[in-house]
C-alpha positions, 0 to 999 in steps of 0.5 A: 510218126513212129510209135515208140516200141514200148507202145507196140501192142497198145497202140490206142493207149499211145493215143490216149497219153498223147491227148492227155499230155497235150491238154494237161499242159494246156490246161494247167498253164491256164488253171494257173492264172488265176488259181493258187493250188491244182489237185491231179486225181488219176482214179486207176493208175496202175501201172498195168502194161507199160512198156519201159522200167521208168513209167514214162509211157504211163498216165502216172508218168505222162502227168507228173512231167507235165505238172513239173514243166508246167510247175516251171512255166508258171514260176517264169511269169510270176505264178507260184502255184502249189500241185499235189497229185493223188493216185489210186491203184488196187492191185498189190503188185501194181501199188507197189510199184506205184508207191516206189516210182512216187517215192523218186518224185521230187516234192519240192514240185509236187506233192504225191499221194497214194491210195491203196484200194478200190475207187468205189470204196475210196470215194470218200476219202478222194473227196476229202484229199481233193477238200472243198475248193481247189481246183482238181482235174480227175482222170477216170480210165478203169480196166473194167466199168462196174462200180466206176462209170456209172452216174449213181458212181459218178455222182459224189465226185460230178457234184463237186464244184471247180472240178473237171473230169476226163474219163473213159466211156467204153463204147464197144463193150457198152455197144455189145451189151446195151441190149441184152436183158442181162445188162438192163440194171447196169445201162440204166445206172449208167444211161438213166435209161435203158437205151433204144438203138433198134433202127439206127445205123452204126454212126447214129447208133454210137452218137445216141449212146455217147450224147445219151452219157453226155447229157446224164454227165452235165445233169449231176453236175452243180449249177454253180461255177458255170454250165456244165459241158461235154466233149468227147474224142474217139479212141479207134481199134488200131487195126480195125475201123471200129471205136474201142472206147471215147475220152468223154470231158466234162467242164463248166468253163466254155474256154475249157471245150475250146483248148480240149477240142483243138486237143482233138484235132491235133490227136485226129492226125496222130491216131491217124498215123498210129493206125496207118502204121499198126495196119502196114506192120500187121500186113507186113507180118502177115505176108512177110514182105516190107513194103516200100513206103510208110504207110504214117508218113503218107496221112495227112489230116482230114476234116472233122466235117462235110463243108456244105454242112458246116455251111449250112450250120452257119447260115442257120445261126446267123441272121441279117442282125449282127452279133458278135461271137464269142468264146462262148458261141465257139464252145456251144458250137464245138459240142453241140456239133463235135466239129473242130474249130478249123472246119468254122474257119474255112467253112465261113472264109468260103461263105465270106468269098461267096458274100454270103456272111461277113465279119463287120470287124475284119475289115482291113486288118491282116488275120490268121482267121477268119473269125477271133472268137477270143477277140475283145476279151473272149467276147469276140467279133459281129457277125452277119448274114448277107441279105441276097 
């Protein structure tokens, strides 16, 4: 994989339009089923630092196609679902290049909107754009953090119902600053607490700080409509093994974690390939040398999780009474671990070889997995453990 140039320099914003597009797509196809109108809220649109003329490498850019392709897609099978995109920028500059990009958008397929201003002050008015029932996905990635992500901030938009959110929880300045006497308001706004990290490791460290904002996220959200969830992916450095921010998701629909996480696991691969090519052209103007092969072509994707671990968890949640294990088990699974749902399969053929579990409705079918968690109408299959 190469980065194309106009990402060089901002290779993690490559990451993240890589993330974005894929679940867009996955999740409007869906959305559209069942669901007559979709409203798109990119609350900081910019365009700040693209890097071509037709704002392709944008959130802007990467959103409309995707509302378009999927406009068309649903229009095949019989789904004749209306979209409308709303947009927020303050910059003067930037608004107006936004407002012009917009104007060449075909409303035909989409409607568009643009708001000049500040999120915090717009708030109001978003609410009203978005009204009281179609369904609105809001994508929430500042260039800085006060006044957007924090709870009390948050709060008139999470208690929207049939909403879901993707927004940028930027961990490295929250890591750098979560324990200085200066920032104390500022955490407990964003935390509902001021965060204890003295004693953890790195690893603990950050999983703490970013469950911490999971758990204030799903507390403001409405009972209704399901029970809220969260998930999340990291966003490295590129040149540096060090997360610069994480894509925290937040849903009330346990297919919604399922398709985000498998979102995940494809991006896994790619920034991992992102960052292998960002280290071999730094060592390559460092020294001047080209070196003979590249460095993307040789990753290969890697699990989330230790197998004994997963193991484990899977002993740990199944008993000599069978159950069947449903989407929903999968999604509870997903985020309580944020494993991928590859590391379940392999992690439960390897105990089914061994005669520790096994699939009471597997038997003499030929199966791609292990375990179909969306067989029998998302209800699933019946599990068991062995008795030795």
């Amino acid at each position: 994989m190469l980065v194309p140039t106009s990402y060089h320099g901002r290779e993690q914003a490559f990451v993240k339009h890589h993330l974005l597009e894929a679940y867009l797509e996955r999740l409007f196809m869906i959305i559209g089923l069942y669901q007559k109108s979709i409203r798109y809220v990119d609350c900081f649109s910019g365009p700040w630092q693209e890097g071509s003329t037709d704002l392709h490498d944008t959130s802007i850019g990467i959103a409309l196609k995707n509302i378009m392709k999927c406009r068309v897609g649903l229009r095949r099978i019989g789904k004749d679902v209306t979209f409308r995109a709303l947009f927020i920028e303050k910059d003067n500059d930037a608004f107006r290049r936004l407002r012009d990009y917009l104007a060449g958008v075909p409303h035909q397929e989409v409607t568009t909107n643009a708001f000049h201003g500040d999120f915090f002050e717009l708030r109001k008015s978003i609410l009203e754009w978005c009204g009281p029932k179609d369904f609105t996905f809001f994508f929430i990635d500042p260039k800085g953090w006060k006044n957007v992500v924090e709870i009390p901030t948050l709060t008139p938009l999470l208690q929207r119902p049939n909403s879901e959110f993707l927004v940028n929880f930027m961990y490295d300045f929250l890591l750098r600053t979560h324990t200085q006497e200066s920032f104390q308001k500022d955490m407990q706004a964003i935390f509902g607490e001021v965060p204890d990290t003295e004693g953890l490791s790195p690893e603990d460290r950050e999983a703490y700080l970013l469950n911490l904002y999971r758990k204030r996220l799903k507390e403001i959200s409405p009972a209704t409509g399901g029970k809220p969830r969260a998930a999340s992916v990291p966003v490295l450095y590129p040149t540096i093994d060090r997360t610069l921010y994480h894509l925290v998701y937040l849903t009330r629909h346990p297919k919604g974690i399922v398709v985000f996480m498998e979102a995940s696991e494809q991006l896994n691969l790619v920034q991992r390939r992102v960052r292998a090519q960002a280290k071999q052209e730094n060592r390559e103007f460092r020294t001047g040398q080209l070196e003979l092969f590249r460095a993307s072509t040789l990753v290969h994707q890697e699990k989330q999780a230790g197998r004994a671990a997963v193991k484990l968890y899977w002993l740990n949640r199944l008993s000599a009474i069978p159950r069947a294990f449903g989407v929903e088990d999968l999604a509870d699974m997903l985020e309580d671990t944020g494993w991928f749902e590859s590391d379940f399969q392999i992690a439960f053929g390897e105990l089914e070889n061994e005669g520790r579990v096994r699939n009471l409705d597997a038997s003499g079918k030929r199966r791609k997995r292990f375990v179909h968690f969306d067989a029998h109408g998302n209800r699933g299959e019946r599990l068991v453990k062995e008795t030795p």
